[in-house]
N, C-alpha and C positions, 0 to 999 in steps of 0.2 A: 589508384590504390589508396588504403586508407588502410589506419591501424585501427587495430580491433583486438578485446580480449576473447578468445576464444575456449570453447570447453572442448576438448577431444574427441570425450567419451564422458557418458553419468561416471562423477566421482571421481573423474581425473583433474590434474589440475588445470586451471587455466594457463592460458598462453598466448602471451600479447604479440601479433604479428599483423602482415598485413594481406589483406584482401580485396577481392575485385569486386565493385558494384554496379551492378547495368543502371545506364541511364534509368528512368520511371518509364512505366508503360502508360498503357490508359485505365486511368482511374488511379495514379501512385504518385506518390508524391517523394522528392527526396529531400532530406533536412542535414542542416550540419548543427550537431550536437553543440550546445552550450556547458551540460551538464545534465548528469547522471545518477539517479537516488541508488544506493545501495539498499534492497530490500531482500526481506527475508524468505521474500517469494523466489527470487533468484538463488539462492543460497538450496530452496527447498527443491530449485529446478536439477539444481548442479549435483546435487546426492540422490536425484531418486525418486524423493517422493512424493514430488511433480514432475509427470510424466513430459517428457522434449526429447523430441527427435535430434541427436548431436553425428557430426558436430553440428555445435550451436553458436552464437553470441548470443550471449543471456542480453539481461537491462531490460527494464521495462519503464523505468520513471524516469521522464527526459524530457525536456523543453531544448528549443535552439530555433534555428534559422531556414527557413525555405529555402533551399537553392536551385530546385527545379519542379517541375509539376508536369503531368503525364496529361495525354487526352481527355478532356470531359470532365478536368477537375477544372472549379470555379470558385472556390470556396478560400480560396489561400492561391497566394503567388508570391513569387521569387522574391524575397527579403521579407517575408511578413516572418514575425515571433509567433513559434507554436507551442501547445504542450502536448504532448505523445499520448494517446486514448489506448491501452493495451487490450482494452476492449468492446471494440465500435461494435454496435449493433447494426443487426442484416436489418429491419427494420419488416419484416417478415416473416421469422416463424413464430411459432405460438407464444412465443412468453413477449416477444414484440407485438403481439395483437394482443396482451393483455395491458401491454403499457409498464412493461417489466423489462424495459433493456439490460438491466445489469445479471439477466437470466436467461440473455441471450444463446441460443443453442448452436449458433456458426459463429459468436465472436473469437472464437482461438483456432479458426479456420486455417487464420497466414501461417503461425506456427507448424503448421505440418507439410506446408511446402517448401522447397528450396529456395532462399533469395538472394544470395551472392555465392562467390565461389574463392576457396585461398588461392593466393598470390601465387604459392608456390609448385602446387601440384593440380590445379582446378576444381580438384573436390569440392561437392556444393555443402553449402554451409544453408542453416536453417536459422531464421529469425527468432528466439526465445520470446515469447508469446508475443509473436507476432511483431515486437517492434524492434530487436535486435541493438540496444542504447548506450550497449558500454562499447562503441566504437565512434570517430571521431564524425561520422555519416553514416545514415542509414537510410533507406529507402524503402516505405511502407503505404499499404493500402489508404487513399483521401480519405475515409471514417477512421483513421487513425492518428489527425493531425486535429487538435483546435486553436484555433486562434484564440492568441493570447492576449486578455482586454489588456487596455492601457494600465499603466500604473504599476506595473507589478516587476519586479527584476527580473531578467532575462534567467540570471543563473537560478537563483533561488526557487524558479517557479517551478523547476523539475520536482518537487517535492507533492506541486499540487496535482501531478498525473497516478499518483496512485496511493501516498500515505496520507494527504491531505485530504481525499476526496473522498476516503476510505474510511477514515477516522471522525472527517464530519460528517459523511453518512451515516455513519452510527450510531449517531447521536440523532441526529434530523429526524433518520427515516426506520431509521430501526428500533432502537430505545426512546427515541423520542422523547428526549429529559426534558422536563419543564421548569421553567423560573420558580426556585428553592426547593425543587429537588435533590436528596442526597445519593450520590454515583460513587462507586468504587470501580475503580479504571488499572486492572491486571497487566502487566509490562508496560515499561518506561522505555519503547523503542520506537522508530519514528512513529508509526502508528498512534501508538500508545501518547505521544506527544501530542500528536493533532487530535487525540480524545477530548484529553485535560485539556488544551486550549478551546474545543470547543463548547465541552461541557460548562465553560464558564459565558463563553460566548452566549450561550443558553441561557444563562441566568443561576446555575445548582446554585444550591444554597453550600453546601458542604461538599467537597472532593477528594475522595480517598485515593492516592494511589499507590498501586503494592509493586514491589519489584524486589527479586534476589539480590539485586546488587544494593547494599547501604552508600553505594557513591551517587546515586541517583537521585537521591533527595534534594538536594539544590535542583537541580534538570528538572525535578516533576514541580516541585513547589514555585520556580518560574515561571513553567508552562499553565498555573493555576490552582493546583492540589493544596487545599487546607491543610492535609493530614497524608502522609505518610508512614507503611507500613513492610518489613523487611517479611518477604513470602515464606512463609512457615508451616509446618504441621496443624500451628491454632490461628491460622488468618483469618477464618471465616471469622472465629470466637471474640476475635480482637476489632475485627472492624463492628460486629455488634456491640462491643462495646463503647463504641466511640461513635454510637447512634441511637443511641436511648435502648438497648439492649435489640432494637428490631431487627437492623440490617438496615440496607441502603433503598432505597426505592426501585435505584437501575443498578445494572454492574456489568460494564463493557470489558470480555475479557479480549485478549491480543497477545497472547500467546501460543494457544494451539495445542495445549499437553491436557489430558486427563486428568490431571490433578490439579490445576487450576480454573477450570473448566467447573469443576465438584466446588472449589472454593469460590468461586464465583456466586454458583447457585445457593452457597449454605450462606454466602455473606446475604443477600439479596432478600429483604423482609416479605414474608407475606404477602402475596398478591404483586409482587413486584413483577421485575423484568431484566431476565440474563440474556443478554447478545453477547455470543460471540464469531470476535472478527480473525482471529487466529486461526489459521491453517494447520490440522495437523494430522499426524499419519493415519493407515489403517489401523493401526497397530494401539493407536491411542482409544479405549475403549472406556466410556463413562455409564456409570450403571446411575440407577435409581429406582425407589421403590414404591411400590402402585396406592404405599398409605402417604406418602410424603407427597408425591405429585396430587395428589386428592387433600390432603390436608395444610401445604402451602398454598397451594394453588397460584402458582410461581408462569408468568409463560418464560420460558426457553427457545429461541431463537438462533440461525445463523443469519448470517449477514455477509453478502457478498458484491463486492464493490462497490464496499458503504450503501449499496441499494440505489446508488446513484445513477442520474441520468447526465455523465458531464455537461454534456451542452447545456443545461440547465443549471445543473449546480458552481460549476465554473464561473459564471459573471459572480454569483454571489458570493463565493467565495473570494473574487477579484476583490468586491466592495468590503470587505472584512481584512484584506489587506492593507488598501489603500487608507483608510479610517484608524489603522493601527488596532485595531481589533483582534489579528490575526497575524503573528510574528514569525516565518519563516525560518528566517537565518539562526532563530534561537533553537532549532531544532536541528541543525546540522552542528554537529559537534567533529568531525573528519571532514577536511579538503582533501582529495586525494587523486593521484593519477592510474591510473589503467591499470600501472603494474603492481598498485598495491590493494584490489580488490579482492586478492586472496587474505589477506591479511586483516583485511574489514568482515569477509566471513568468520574469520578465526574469533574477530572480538563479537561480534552477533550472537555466534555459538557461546561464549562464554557470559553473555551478559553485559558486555561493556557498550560503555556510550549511547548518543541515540543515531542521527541516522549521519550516515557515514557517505560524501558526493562526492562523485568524479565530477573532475572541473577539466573542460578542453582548452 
């Protein structure tokens, strides 16, 4: 047995208890958790509006320890450091034969089967996209393990399985900011962290970043941010001003709301480039109109799992670590245990801090 936070039901709370995990079959590997990123993808899993089969264990950002490996995996054994892939590509359908793993059409496959079952009544429990991470073990499909190059901390590296990888994607492959480019980088949340760290990594010249919360300005301007801005009615108006009246060249939003989405786009000068990396509901609806899109001539972009190919992006982000390039622990602002990741929702939802880790 092992403890685990589990979700009920969408919307209920969590509930830290313990459950059963089958040895690994062939082709699965099992890990013992180090540590655990609190993201907002979990948060979006737990109310709704990311769809999961419950009950569930949420977690999806998690490095730790091999402790067993199934048939026909070879790629990792018993005591190698991993960090948790929540989205392996089948390496097979069509967006894999285009060379587009992060558009894989079977990576959230594991999520809709059953992978352990509770302690107390057997009911089966589902892996929350597939990697199941706010429990102190889990046990997931071999494309869901990578091995963690040297140099990098065990605990810390949970961070690079999905805000890291996500946020320097964004940059790399998606906005693709160039040395003395000016970027404006919408929420200060882990995401939003690993923007600004890597937009500078890139070289921008200027970096703007916006967030509701005015406590955040130390956090963002750590992370690299020249300039910070308190998100408002006149943000687009204000970050043009503090760029020769143009706007930014790029603007990575990470939020996921309609309304900052819009502020993105109107911050983003002429001929520019809005990515956004923010998930957000149906419900969030952004209009635009057919003289602006014709007379900006702005492109507009999603971006999903930073566009990245971990097994690639991973060494190099190791090497952006290890070089001090690339700051980790300055991004987790919450240590936290199992039974206070309702409570690290509670501060996400309102804006606080940035990313908030379960530590085993």
């Amino acid at each position: 047995m092992v403890r685990a936070a589990v979700l009920p039901e969408v919307k209920a709370p969590l509930v830290v208890t313990d459950i059963d995990l089958p040895e690994p079959g062939p082709g699965q590997v099992r890990v013992r958790l180090a540590a655990a990123g609190v993201c907002h993808s979990d948060l979006s899993l737990s109310n709704g509006t990311l769809r999961q089969p419950a009950p569930a264990v949420l977690g999806h950002e998690g490095a730790g320890t091999v402790v067993a490996v199934g048939e026909g995996v070879g790629h990792v054994a018993p005591g190698d450091e991993v960090v948790l892939n929540w989205a392996p590509a089948c390496g097979a359908c069509h967006f894999c034969g285009l060379d587009e793993p992060w558009l894989c059409a079977n990576a959230g496959a594991a999520a809709q089967r059953p992978y352990a079952t509770l302690a107390g009544d057997g009911s089966a429990l589902y892996p929350g996209l597939g990697t199941a991470a706010f429990a102190e073990e889990t046990v997931v499909a071999a494309g869901a393990v990578l091995p963690l190059p040297a140099g990098v901390p065990l605990t810390d590296a949970a961070l690079l399985g999905c805000a890291v990888l996500t946020g320097y994607g964004a940059v790399r492959h998606s906005a693709r900011i160039l040395e003395g480019e000016t970027v404006a980088v919408f929420g200060v949340g882990g995401v939003g962290l690993a923007v600004l760290q890597s937009a500078r990594i890139a070289g921008a010249g200027q970096i703007v970043a916006v967030d509701v919360s005015p406590a955040k300005e130390e956090l963002a301007r750590a992370a690299g941010a020249t300039d910070f801005v308190v998100s408002g009615a006149d943000t687009a108006k204000r970050i043009r001003g503090l760029t020769g009246g143009h706007g930014t060249d790029a603007a990575v939003e990470c939020v996921g709301r309609a309304d900052t989405i819009r502020a993105a786009w109107s911050a983003t000068r002429r001929g520019g480039r809005t990515t956004v990396v923010g998930i957000g509901g149906q419900e969030q609806e952004v209009t635009f109109s057919a003289l602006e899109l014709f007379y900006f001539a702005r492109t507009l972009s999603g971006c999903v799992y930073g566009n990245c190919d971990p097994a690639r992006d991973l060494p190099e982000l190791a090497g952006h670590v290890r070089a001090g390039r690339l700051d980790l622990s300055g991004m987790v602002t919450d240590r936290i245990g199992l039974e206070e990741i309702p409570a690290a929702f509670e501060a996400m939802t309102a804006g606080r801090g940035g990313r908030a880790l379960v530590v085993f």
